[in-house]
C-alpha positions in Angstrom: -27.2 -4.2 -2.3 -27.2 -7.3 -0.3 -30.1 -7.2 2.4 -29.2 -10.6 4.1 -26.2 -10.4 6.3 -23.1 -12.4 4.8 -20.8 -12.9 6.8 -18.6 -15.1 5.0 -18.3 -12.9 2.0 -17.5 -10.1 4.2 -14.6 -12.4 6.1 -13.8 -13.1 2.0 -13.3 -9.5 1.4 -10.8 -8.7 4.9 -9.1 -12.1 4.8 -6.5 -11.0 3.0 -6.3 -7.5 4.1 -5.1 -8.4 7.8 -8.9 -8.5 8.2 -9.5 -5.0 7.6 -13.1 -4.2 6.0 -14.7 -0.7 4.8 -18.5 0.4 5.4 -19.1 0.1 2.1 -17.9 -3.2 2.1 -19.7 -4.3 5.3 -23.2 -3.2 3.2 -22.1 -4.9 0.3 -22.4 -7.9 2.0 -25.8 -6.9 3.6 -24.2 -5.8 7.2 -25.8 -1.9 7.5 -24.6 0.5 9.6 -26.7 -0.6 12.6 -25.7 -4.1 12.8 -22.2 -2.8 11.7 -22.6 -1.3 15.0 -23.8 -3.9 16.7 -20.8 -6.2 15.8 -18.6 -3.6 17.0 -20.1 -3.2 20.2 -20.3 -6.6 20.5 -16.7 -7.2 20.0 -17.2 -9.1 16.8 -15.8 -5.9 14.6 -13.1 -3.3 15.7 -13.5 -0.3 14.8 -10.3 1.0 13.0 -10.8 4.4 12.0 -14.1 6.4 10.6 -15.8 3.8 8.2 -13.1 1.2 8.4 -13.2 -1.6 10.9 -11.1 -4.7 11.4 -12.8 -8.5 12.0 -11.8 -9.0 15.7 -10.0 -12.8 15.0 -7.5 -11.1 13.2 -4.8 -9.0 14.9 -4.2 -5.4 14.9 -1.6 -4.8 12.4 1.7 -3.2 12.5 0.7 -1.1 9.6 -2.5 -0.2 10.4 -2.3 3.3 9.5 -1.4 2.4 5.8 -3.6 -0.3 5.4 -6.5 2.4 6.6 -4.7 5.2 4.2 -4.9 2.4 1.3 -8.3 1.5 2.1 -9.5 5.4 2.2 -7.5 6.1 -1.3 -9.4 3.4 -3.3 -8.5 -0.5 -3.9 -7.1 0.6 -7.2 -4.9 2.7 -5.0 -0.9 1.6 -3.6 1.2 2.3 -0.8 4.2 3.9 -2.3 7.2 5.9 -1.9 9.1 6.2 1.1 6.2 4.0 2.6 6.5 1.6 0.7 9.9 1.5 1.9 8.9 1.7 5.4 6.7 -1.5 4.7 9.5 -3.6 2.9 12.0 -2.0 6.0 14.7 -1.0 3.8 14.6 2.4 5.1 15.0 4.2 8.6 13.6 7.1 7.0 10.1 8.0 8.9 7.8 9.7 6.4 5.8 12.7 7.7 2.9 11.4 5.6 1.5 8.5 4.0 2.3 8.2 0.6 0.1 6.5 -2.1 -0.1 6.2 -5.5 -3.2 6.2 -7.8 -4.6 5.9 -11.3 -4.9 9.3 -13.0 -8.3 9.4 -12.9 -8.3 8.8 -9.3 -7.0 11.8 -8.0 -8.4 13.5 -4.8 -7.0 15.3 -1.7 -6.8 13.3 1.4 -5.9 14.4 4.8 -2.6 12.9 6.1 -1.9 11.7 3.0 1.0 12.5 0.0 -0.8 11.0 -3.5 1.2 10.5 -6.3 -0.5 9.8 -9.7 0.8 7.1 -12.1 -0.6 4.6 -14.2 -0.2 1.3 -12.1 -0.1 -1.7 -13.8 -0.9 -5.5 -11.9 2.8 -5.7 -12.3 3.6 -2.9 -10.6 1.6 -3.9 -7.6 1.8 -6.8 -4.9 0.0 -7.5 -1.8 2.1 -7.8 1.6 0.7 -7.0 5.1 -2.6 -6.7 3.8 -2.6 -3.9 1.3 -1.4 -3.3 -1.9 1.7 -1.8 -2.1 3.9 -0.9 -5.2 6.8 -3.8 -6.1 10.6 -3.0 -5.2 12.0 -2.3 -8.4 9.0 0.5 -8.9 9.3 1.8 -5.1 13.3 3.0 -5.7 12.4 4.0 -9.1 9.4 6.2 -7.7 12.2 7.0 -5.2 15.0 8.3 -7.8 12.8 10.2 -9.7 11.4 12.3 -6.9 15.1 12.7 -5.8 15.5 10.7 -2.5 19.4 11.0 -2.2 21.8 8.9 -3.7 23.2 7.0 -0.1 19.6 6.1 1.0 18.5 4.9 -2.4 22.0 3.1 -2.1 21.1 1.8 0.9 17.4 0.3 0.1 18.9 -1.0 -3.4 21.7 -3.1 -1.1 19.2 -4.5 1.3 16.6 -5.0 -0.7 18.8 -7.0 -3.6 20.4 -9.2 -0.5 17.1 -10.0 1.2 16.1 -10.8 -2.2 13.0 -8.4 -3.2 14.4 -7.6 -5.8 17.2 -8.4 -8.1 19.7 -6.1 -10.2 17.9 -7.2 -13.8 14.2 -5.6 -12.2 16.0 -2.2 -11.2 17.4 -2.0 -14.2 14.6 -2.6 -16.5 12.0 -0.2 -14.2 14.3 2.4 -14.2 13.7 1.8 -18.6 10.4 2.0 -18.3 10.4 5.0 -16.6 12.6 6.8 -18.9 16.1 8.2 -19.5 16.0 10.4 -16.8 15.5 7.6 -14.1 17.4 5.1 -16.4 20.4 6.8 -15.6 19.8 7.6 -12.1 19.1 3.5 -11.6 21.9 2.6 -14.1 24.0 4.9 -11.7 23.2 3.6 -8.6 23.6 0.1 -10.0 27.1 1.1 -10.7 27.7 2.0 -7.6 26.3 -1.2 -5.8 
């Protein structure tokens, strides 16, 4: 660990995360709790939730609570799911909890959140508003194989296509990799589009 406090490295680390920062990040870059602390008080830091802060130049963001539910599940971690669609706003629909998806070998129970475990590979993943969050294409095929109904998926497929996140040719080829199953539920819904 990093005794001599670095300031820029930790500015590095939450630049790009809406200037959210964890703890462990902070000593990582040789802020300890006490000057952690002191930053906070100070005004320098925010204090997000338990172990998470946010670097005070930044402003608060409209997704804090899934940019602190992504930053408690693990960097290797994405928002997912409904919340993902939430993110992307292709959806009214207001999820009673977070949902994020992990590794396999990531799996642990978190309060307030709904984890989901699936290998996710760099393509699967992007960054917007600060946190990683699965692509599109793998949010309504997450979505069609846990059964969201046919009109909202429908609905997120049409907006999402038009605002163009997405595009007819990456539904159809998720909904592949995901197997037959979802093939046809995406291959359906294409249809229907």
């Amino acid at each position: 660990m990093n005794h001599v406090p670095d300031h820029q490295a930790l500015y590095a680390i939450a630049e790009g995360r809406a200037g959210y920062f964890t703890a462990a990040e902070a000593a990582s870059c040789g802020i300890g709790s006490q000057l952690l602390s002191h930053h906070a008080r100070g005004g320098t830091f925010q204090r997000a939730a338990h172990g998470i802060y946010r670097l005070s130049r930044f402003p608060g963001s409209r997704f804090e609570d899934l940019v602190i539910a992504w930053l408690r599940a693990g960097p290797r971690a994405a928002i997912s799911h409904a919340s993902a669609l939430a993110l992307y706003g292709l959806s009214d629909i207001v999820p009673g909890e977070i949902h994020v998806t992990m590794p396999r070998t990531g799996s642990r129970r978190r309060p307030g959140l709904r984890l989901h475990t699936s290998s996710l590979p760099d393509s699967a993943v992007i960054w917007r508003e600060g946190v990683r969050v699965t692509t599109v294409a793998r949010t309504i095929a997450d979505l069609a194989s846990s059964g969201l109904s046919d009109d909202l998926l429908r609905q997120a497929a049409q907006e999402a296509i038009a605002r163009g996140l997405t595009d007819r040719e990456s539904l159809a080829a998720e909904g592949r990799r995901r197997g037959s199953c979802v093939a046809r539920a995406l291959d359906r819904l294409l249809a229907a589009l």
